[in-house]
C-alpha positions as CSV (number, residue, x, y, z in Angstrom):
1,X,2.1,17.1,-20.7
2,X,-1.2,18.8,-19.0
3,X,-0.6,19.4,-15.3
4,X,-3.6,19.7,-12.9
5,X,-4.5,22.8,-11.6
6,X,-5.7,22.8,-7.8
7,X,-8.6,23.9,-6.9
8,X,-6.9,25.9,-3.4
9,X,-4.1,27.5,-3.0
10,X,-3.4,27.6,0.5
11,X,-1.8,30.1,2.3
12,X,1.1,27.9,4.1
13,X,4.1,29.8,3.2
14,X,5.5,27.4,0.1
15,X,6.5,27.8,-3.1
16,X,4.5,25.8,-5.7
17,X,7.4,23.8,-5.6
18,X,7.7,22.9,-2.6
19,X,4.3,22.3,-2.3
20,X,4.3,19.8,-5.3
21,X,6.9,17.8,-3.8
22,X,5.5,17.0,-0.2
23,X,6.0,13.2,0.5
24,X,2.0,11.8,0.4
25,X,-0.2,9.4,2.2
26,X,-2.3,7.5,0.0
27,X,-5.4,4.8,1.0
28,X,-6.9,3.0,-1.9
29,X,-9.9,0.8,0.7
30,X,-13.8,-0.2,-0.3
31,X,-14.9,-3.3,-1.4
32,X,-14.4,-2.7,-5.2
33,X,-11.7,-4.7,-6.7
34,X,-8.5,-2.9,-8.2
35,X,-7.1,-1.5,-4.5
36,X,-3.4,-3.1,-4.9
37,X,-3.4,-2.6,-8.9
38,X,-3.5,0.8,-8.6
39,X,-0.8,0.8,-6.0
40,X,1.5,-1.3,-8.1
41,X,0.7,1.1,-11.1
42,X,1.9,3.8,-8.6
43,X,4.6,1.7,-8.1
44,X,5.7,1.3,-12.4
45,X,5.3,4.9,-12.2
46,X,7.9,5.0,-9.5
47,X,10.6,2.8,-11.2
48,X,10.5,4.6,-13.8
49,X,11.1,7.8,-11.7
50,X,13.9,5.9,-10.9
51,X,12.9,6.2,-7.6
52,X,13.8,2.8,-4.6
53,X,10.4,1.0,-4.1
54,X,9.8,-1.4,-1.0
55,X,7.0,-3.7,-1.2
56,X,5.3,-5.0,2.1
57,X,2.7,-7.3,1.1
58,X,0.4,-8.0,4.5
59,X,-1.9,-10.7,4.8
60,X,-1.3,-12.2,1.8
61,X,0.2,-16.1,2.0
62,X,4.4,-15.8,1.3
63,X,3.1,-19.3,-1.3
64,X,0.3,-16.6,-3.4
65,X,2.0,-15.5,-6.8
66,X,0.8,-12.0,-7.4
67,X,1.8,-11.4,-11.1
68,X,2.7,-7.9,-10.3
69,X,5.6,-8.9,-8.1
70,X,6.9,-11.0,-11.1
71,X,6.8,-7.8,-13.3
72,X,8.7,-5.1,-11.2
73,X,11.2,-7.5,-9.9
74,X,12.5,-7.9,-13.3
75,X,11.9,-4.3,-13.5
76,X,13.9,-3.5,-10.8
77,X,16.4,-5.7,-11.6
78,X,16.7,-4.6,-15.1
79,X,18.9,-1.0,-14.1
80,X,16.9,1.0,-16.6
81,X,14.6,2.8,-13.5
82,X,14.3,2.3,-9.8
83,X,15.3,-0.8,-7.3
84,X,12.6,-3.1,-6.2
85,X,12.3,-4.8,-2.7
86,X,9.1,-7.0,-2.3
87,X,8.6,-8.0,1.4
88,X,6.4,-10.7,2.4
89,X,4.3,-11.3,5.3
90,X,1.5,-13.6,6.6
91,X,0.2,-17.7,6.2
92,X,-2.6,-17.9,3.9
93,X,-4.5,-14.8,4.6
94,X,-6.5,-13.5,1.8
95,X,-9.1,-10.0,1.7
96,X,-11.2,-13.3,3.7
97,X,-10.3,-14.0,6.9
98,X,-9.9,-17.4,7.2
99,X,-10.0,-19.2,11.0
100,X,-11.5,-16.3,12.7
101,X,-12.7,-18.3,15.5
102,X,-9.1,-20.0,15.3
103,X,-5.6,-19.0,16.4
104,X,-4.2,-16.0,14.6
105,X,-1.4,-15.3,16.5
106,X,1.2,-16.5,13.9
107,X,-0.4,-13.7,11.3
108,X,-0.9,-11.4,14.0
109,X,3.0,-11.5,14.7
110,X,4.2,-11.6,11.5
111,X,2.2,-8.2,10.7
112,X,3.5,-6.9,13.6
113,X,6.8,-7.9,12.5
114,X,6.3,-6.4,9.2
115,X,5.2,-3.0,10.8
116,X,8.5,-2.8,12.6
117,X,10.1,-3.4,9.3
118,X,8.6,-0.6,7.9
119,X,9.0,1.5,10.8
120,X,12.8,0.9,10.6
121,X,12.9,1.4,6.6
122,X,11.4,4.9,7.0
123,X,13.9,5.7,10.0
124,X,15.9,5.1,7.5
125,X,14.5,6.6,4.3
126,X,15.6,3.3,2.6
127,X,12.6,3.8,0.3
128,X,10.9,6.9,-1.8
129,X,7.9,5.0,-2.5
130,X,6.5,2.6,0.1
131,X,3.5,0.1,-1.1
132,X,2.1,-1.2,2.1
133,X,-0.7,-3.9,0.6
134,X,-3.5,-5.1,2.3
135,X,-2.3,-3.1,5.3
136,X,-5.3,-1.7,6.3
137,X,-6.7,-5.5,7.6
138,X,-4.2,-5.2,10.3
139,X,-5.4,-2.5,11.4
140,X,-8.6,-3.1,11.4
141,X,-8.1,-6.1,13.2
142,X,-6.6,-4.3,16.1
143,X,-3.1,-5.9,15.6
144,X,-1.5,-2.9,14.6
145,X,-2.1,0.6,16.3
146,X,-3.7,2.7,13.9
147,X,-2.4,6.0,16.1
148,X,0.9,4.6,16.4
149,X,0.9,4.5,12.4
150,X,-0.6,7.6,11.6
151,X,2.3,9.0,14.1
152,X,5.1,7.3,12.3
153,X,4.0,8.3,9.2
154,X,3.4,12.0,9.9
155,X,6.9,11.9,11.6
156,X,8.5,10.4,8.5
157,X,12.0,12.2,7.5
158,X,12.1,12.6,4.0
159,X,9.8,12.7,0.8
160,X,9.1,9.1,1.5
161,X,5.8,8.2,-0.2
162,X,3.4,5.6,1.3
163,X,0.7,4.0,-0.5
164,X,-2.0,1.9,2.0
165,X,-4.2,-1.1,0.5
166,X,-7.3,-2.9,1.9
167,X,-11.1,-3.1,2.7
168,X,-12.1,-1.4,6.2
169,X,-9.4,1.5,6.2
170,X,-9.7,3.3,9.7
171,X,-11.2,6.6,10.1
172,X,-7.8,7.9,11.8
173,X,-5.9,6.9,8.9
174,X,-8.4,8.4,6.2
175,X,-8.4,11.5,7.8
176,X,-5.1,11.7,7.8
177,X,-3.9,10.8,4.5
178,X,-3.3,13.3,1.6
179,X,-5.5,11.3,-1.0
180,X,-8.4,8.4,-0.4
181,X,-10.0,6.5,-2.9
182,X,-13.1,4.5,-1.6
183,X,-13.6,1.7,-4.9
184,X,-16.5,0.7,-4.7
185,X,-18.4,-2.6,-6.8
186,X,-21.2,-2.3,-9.1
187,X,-20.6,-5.7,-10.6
188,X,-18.5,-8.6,-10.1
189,X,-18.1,-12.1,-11.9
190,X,-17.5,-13.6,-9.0
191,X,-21.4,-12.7,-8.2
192,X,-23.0,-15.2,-10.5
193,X,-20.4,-17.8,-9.4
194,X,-17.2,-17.1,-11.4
195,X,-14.1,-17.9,-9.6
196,X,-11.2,-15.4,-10.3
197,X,-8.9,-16.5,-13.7
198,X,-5.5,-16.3,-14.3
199,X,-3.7,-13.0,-15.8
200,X,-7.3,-10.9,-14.0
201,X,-7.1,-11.5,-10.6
202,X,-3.4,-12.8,-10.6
């Protein structure tokens, strides 16, 4: 199999290596639809790395069946490739954010809560690959410290991998991660009034 060639090599001191196997940041954010699907096709490439996967889903109601979590729970289940943990968090919150004007300090603490979780799974290294969807609302939001994030993740033991989903990433986290994707729309059904179908959008 072709492997990519970088375009630097810096002068840091590593072995190739080494270098190839430094635990990354990811941010898939931008409007464009697709942000979580290519995190949980990072995630089948994981599993069958045979690598420990923990799934945080933010935002997203604990009642929303995302077809993906059907998929790598038998996966993970199945013993041919990694383990798969899929965390949920949040009351009906969608990439919308519904009762803005209302109180949201139920979803507010259960992302916090879910933070923590995280924070105590990398402690931990419970994970090798971490899929943190729709975590960049969150932040955004101002419920979560984007600092305190960026800290926790650049202080991470380990080779623990973190992929970060959502419109609205913060500049402090882009900056700091090892590989952004911005995806952006050119068209959508949904803008002549097609509402999202099973086995597409779920």
């Amino acid at each position: 199999m072709p492997q990519g060639q970088p375009s630097v090599v810096p002068d840091d001191g590593l072995t190739t290596r080494q270098r190839r196997n430094r635990p990354l940041v990811f941010v898939h954010t931008g409007i464009g639809k697709g942000k979580s699907t290519a995190a949980f096709g990072l995630a089948l490439r994981a599993w069958n790395q045979g690598w420990p996967i923990g799934v945080f889903q933010f935002v997203k109601s604990a009642k929303w069946k995302v077809g993906e979590e059907n998929a790598l729970k038998v996966l993970g289940a199945s013993g041919e490739g990694g383990t798969v943990d899929w965390h949920k968090m949040g009351e009906g919150w969608s990439w919308v954010q519904r009762g803005i004007h209302g109180d949201n300090s139920d979803n507010e603490e259960k992302a916090r809560e879910g933070w923590e979780q995280v924070k105590r799974d990398l402690a931990a290294q419970t994970y090798k690959l971490y899929v943190l969807d729709e975590f960049a609302y969150p932040m955004h939001w101002g419920w979560i410290d984007v600092d305190e994030v960026v800290q926790v993740l650049r202080d991470r033991p380990g080779t623990q991998h973190v992929v970060i989903t959502g419109r609205n990433a913060p500049k402090e986290l882009v900056e700091f991660a090892d590989l952004v994707t911005d995806m952006s729309k050119v068209k959508h059904p949904m803008d002549t009034g097609q509402k999202g179908q099973r086995g597409i959008e779920w």
